[in-house]
C-alpha positions, -999 to +999 in steps of 0.1 A: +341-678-018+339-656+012+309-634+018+301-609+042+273-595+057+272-562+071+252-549+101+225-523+088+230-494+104+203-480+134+210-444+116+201-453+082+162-460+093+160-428+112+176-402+082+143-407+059+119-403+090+140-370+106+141-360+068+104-364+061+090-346+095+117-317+085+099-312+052+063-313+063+070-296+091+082-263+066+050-271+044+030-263+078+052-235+090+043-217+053+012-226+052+001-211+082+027-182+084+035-176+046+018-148+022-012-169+015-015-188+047-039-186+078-028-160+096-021-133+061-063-129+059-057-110+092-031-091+080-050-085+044-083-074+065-066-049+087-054-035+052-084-035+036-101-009+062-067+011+064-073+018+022-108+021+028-107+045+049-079+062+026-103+062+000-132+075+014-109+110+022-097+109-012-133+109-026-144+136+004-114+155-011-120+147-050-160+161-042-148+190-031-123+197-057-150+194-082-172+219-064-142+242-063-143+235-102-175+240-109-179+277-093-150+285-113-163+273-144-203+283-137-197+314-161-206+340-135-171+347-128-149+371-149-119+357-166-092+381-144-108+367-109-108+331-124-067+339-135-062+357-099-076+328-081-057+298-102-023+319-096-031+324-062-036+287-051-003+278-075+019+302-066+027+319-098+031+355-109+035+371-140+063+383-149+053+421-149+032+419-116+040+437-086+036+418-050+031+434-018+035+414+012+020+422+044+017+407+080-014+393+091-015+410+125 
């Protein structure tokens, strides 16, 4: 009966290790890096003011549309001047109007 012993191999104790340190090392990479990680609150607080900052024009803008509203609505106005002035800012004509145009000079 002949048996044989083989020689264990110096690579086959350093695959797991190399393996291992790969893997952790790309759990670390993502964590600080990836879409939740260290370095994305930076990147979510610099986005935070940019919308805040949107929003506060959109309200400015929103206010003002609703005063614009309101003196339209407030019941002193005649109906024609309230029709003139809701054509006027959209653009539209009826279809038996005449328009004049004229330079601003």
């Amino acid at each position: 009966m002949w048996t044989r012993q083989y020689k264990r191999s110096k690579l086959r104790v350093v695959v797991v290790p190399v393996l291992a340190c790969c893997l952790l090392g790309y759990f670390v990479f993502h964590a600080v890096n990836g879409t939740l990680g260290l370095n994305s609150s930076e990147r979510y607080d610099s986005k935070i003011s940019e919308l805040k900052v949107e929003l506060a024009s959109l309200e400015k803008r929103r206010a003002e549309m609703q005063t614009r509203t309101k003196l339209l609505s407030d019941g002193s106005l005649e109906r024609d001047l309230i029709d003139e002035t809701a054509r006027r800012s959209l653009g539209l004509t009826r279809s038996n109007e005449l328009i004049m145009l004229h330079s601003s000079n």
